[in-house]
N, C-alpha and C positions, 0 to 999 in steps of 0.2 A: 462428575458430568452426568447429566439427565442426558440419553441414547435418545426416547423417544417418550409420547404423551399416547395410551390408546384409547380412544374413542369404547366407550364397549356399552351400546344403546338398551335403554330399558324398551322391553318390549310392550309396548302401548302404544295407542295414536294419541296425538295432540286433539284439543278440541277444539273448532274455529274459536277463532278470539272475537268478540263481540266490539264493535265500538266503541264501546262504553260512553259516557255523559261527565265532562269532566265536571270541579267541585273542588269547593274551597274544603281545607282541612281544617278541623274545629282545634278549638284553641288548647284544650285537656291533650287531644290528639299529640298536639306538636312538644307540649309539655311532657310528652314521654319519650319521643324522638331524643338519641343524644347530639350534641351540638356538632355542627359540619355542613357542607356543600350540600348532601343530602335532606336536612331539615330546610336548610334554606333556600332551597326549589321546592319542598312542600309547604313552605311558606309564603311563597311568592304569589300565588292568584289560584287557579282553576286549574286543578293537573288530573293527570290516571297514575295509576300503582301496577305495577307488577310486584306479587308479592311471593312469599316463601318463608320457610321458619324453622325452627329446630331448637329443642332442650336444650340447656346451656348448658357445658361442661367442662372436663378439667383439660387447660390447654387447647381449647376450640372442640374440643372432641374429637368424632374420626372427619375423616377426610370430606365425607358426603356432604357435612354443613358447609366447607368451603364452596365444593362442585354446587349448593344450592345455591350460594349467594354469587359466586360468580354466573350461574345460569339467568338469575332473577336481573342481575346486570345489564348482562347482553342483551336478553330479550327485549328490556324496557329499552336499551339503544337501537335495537331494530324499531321494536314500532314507533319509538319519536321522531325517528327517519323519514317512516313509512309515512304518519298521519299529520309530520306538523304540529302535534300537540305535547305539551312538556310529560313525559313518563317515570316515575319515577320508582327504580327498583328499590323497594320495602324489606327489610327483615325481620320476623315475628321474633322476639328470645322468648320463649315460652319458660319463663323466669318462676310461674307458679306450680309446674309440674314439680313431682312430689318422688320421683325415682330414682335417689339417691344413689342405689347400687350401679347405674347407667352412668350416673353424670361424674361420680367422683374417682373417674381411676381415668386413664392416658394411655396406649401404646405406642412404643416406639421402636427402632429399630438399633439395637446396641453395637455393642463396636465391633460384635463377633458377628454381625448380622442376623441374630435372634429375635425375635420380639421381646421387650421388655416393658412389663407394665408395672406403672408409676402409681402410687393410690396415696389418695388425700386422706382419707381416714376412712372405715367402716361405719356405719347406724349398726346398733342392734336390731334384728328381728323386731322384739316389741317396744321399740320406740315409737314416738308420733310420727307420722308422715307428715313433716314439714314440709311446704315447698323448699325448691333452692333458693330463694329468695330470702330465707330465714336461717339459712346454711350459712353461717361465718367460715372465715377460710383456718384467721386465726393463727397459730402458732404452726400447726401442721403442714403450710404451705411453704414452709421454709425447707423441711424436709421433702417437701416432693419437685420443690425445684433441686435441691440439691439432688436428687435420686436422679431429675432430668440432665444435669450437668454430668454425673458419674455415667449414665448411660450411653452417650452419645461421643463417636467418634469427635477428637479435637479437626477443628477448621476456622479458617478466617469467616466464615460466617455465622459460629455460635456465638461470640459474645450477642453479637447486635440482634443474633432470635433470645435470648437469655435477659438479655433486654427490653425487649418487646414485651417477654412474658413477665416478668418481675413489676412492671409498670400499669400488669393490670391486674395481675393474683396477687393483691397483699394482705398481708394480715389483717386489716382494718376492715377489709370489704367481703362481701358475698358471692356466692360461686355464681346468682345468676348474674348481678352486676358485672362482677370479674369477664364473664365471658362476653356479656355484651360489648366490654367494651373493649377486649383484646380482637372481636371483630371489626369493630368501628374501626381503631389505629390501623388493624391490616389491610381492609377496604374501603374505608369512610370515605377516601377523596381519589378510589379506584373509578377510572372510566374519565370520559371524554363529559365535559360541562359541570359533574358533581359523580363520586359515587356513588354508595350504600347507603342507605336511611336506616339505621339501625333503632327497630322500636321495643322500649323494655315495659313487657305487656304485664306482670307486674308491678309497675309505679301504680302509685297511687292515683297518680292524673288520668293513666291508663283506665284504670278499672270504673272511676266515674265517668268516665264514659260510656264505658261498657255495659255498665249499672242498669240503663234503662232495659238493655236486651238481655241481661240475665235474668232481672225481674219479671219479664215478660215468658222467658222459657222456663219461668216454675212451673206454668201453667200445660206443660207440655211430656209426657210421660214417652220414656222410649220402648222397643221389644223387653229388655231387660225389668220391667217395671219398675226403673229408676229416673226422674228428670237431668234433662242433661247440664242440671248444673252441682257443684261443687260445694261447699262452706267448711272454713281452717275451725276444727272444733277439738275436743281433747283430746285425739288420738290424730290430730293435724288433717289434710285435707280430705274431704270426707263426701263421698255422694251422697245426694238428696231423694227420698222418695216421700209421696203424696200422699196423707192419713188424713183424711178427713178434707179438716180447713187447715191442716197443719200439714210441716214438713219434717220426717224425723232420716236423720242419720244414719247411712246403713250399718257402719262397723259401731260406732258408738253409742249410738241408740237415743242421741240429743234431740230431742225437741224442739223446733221454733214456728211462731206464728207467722204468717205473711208481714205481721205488723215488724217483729222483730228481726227479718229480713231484711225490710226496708229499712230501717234503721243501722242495719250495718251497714247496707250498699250507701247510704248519707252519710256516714258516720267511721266507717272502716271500710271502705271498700274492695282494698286487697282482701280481704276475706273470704271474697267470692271469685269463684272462673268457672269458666268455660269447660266444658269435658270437650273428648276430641271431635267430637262431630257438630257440636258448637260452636266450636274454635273460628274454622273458614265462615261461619255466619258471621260473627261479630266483627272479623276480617271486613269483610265485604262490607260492612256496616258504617266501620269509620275509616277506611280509606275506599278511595274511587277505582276497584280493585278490576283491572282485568283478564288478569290470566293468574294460577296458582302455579308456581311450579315445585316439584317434590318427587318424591318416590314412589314404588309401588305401591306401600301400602296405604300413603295420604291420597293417592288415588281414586285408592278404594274409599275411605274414608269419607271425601267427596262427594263421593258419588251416592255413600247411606246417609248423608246430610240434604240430601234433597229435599224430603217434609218439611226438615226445619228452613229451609230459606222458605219452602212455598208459606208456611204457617208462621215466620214472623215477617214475611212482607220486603224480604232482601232478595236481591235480584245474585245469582250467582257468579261467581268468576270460570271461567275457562279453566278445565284439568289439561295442563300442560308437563309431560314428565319430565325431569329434569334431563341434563348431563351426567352421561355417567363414564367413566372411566379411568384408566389405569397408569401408573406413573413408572415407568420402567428405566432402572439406572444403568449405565453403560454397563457394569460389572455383570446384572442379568442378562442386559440382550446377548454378551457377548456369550455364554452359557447357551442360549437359546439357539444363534446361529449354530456353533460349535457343534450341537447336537439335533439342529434341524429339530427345534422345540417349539411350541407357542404357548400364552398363557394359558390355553383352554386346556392345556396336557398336565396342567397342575389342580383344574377344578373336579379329579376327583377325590378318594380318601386319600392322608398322609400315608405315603408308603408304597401305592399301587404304583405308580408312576417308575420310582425306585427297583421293586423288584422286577418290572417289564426289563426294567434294563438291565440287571441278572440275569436274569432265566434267559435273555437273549443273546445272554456268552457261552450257557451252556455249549458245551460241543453240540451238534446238530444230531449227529448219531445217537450218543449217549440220550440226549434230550426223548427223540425221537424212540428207543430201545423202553426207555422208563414209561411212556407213553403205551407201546403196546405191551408190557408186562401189567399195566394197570388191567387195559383191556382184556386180558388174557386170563387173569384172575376173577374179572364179575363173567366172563363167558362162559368158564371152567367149572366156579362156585355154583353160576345159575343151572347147569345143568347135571349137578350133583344135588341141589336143590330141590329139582324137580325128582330125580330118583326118589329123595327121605321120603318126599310128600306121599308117594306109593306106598313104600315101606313101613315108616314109623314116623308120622308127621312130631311127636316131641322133640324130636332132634334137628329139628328146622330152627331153632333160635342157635342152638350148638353148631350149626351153618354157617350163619350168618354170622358169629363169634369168629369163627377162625375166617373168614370170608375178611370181614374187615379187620382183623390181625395181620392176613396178610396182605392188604392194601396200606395199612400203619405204615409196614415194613418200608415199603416202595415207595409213602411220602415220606419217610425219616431218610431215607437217602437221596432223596431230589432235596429236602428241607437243609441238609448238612452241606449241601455240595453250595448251594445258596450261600448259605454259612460263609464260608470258604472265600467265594466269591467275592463278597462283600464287603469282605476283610482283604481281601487282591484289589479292590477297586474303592477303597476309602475317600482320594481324592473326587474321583466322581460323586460318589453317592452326596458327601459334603457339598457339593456346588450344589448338584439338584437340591437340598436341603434347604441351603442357604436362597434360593431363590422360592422356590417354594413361600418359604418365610418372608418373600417379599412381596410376591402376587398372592399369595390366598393363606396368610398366617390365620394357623388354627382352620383350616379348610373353610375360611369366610373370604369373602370379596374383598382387598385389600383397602377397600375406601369404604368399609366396614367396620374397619381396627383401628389403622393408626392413624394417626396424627399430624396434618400438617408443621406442627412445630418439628417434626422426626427428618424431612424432607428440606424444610427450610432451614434446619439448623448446620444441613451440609452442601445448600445447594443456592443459599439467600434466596432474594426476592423476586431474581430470572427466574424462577419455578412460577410463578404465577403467571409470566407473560407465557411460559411457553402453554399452562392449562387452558390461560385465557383466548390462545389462538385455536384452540379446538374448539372450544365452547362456541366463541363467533362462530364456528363452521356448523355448528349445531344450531343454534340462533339462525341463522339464514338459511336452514335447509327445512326449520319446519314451517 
């Protein structure tokens, strides 16, 4: 049983959302959209987009890609509310990104309530930076569904997530595909008139599109002395800088003219993308886009994209931060009541949390006694200290030797009594542990790590009504 959903806000304002000008969506556009309720309201006449996006990964990735697509939701159902005009929330699969070590492993929560992480395969070091798009899943996906099956407590709600995922990770297909569309099945026809517009930016159809604006940001050099665009070259995808009338490769050192740019964006077009600060340009470009929402750092993002909307002539969307927050299972809160806890008491290192609540069994006396024996020894030393200094200053390191010898002494006995302790209170320490490992595994934000499939595979598909009623709370308050 899910106890509660907590809200936990990124700290940023929204930015007013513009009106926006609705617009038909071009035909390449819709050709990349996968098929559902969503394509076919951006199909229908003249709409707006709320859009949003994230690397595809293994089993949806962490938690944050869901909290984006369901934010991107709501939002577009507030302002179609609001303005009367059809809105449709958009998902970017950033299917060309090229960060394998990101995209191909999983966390979940195992039966011991540990984190367990599932991995598709490793790249070598000096391999090509393929996007994920050219990443087959292959053989290896059979073993990391299984590693998913082996991880996860039994309940009547894994086969049908076991399902879920098997229907979209197969051997035959690619990790960006795969993810695109184990979001589509999960939220395609989520929400009231149509759900998610799931766009795989990636396709082919995609990128001719996009073609005329990447070709135009050759022209464009960022702080970095690199153009913010991309081309798949022998050591895979590869940023562009400007020599002359040419463009040569930064890792690879490949050559090409403008001529033979143009000839790939005609010709191969996935070849080419966007870096991240081009990304929300080309966004904005081919959807009627008016609000972005995301995280802090696409925030930022955003916000050093601003040249490039002013200099290729796109009007900007709205930085709107996403939903952010926290999934707490009954078996945590009840840890948390029990000990008058919150999750904030677990953001900081593993452990500190734990010993507070040792040392505060200490006997109070004893605690107290250890305390000013410390003090008692720098009061004692310091003012033996100062004698040598008269005397024979060489013997001031010989001071300070037994000086902290004897403070050792008096942390090896508060250190042992700890010890002790620790081993008296096993059961506690375990629960903090195991909770810990559920709010902030690996001392990260839990919707950092793991994995929707880790939640729905013990809790089905009421997990999402219950995030999705926070979210609406977040949607109407900005």
């Amino acid at each position: 049983m899910i106890a509660r959903i907590l809200s936990t806000p990124i700290p940023a304002a929204a930015e007013p959302i513009p009106a926006g000008k609705p617009r038909h969506i071009a035909a390449d556009v819709l050709a990349a959209v996968l098929p559902g309720p969503g394509r076919d309201r951006l199909a229908r006449g003249e709409v707006l987009a709320v859009t949003t996006g994230q690397q595809p990964g293994l089993f949806t990735g962490p938690l944050y890609t869901i909290h984006k697509a369901l934010s991107a939701i709501a939002l577009a159902r507030r302002l179609e509310t609001e303005r009367g005009v059809p809105v449709v929330p958009v998902f970017w699969v950033a299917g060309d990104d090229h960060d394998f070590a990101e995209a191909n492993h999983a966390w979940v929560l195992g039966r011991d309530g540990e984190p367990v992480k599932i991995v598709l395969r490793e790249r070598a070091h000096e391999a090509p930076q393929l996007p994920l798009f050219r990443e087959q899943l292959g053989g290896d996906i059979e073993a990391a569904l299984t590693a998913f099956d082996t991880a996860l407590p039994d309940s009547e709600c894994k086969p049908e997530m076991r399902q879920w995922l098997e229907m979209s990770y197969r051997p035959d297909t690619n990790l960006a595909d795969a993810g695109a569309d184990a979001l589509h099945r999960l939220l395609g026809a989520r929400g009231e008139g149509g759900g998610l517009a799931v766009f795989r930016a990636h396709d082919r159809n995609a990128k001719r599109a996009a073609a005329p604006w990447l070709l135009r940001a050759l022209d464009e050099t960022l702080d970095d002395g690199l153009t913010p665009v991309l081309v798949e070259g022998r050591l895979g995808r590869d940023r562009l800088r400007q020599e002359g009338s040419d463009f040569v490769t930064r890792r690879s050192a490949e050559r090409f003219s403008r001529a033979q740019l143009e000839q790939i964006a005609a010709e191969t077009p996935e070849r080419l993308s966007p870096n991240v600060l081009l990304r929300p340009v080309i966004e904005a470009a081919l959807f009627p886009t008016l609000a972005y929402v995301g995280g802090p750092g696409e925030m930022d993002y955003l916000q050093d994209s601003a040249p490039l909307f002013s200099k290729l002539g796109v009007a900007p969307q709205a930085r709107v931060p996403r939903w952010s927050g926290l999934i707490i299972e009954a078996r945590v809160d009840k840890v948390l009541s029990k000990h008058g806890l919150t999750p904030a008491d677990f953001n900081g290192p593993p452990g500190a949390l734990e010993a507070r609540f040792v040392q505060a069994d200490l006997p109070p006396d004893l605690a107290a006694t250890l305390q000013e024996l410390r003090q008692d020894v720098e009061a004692r030393y310091a003012r033996i200290s100062g004698e040598v200094q008269q005397l024979d200053p060489t013997l001031e390191r010989t001071v300070q030797s037994a000086r902290n010898a004897a403070l050792a002494g008096t942390n090896e006995i508060e250190r042992k009594l700890v010890a002790s302790l620790k081993r008296s209170q096993g059961t506690l320490l375990g629960q903090l542990t195991r909770v810990r490992a559920a709010l902030a595994p690996g001392g990260k934000p839990q919707e950092r790590v793991l994995t929707v499939s880790s939640f729905l595979a013990r809790y089905g598909g009421a997990l999402l009504d219950d995030i999705d009623a926070e979210v609406a709370r977040w949607a109407a308050g900005l």
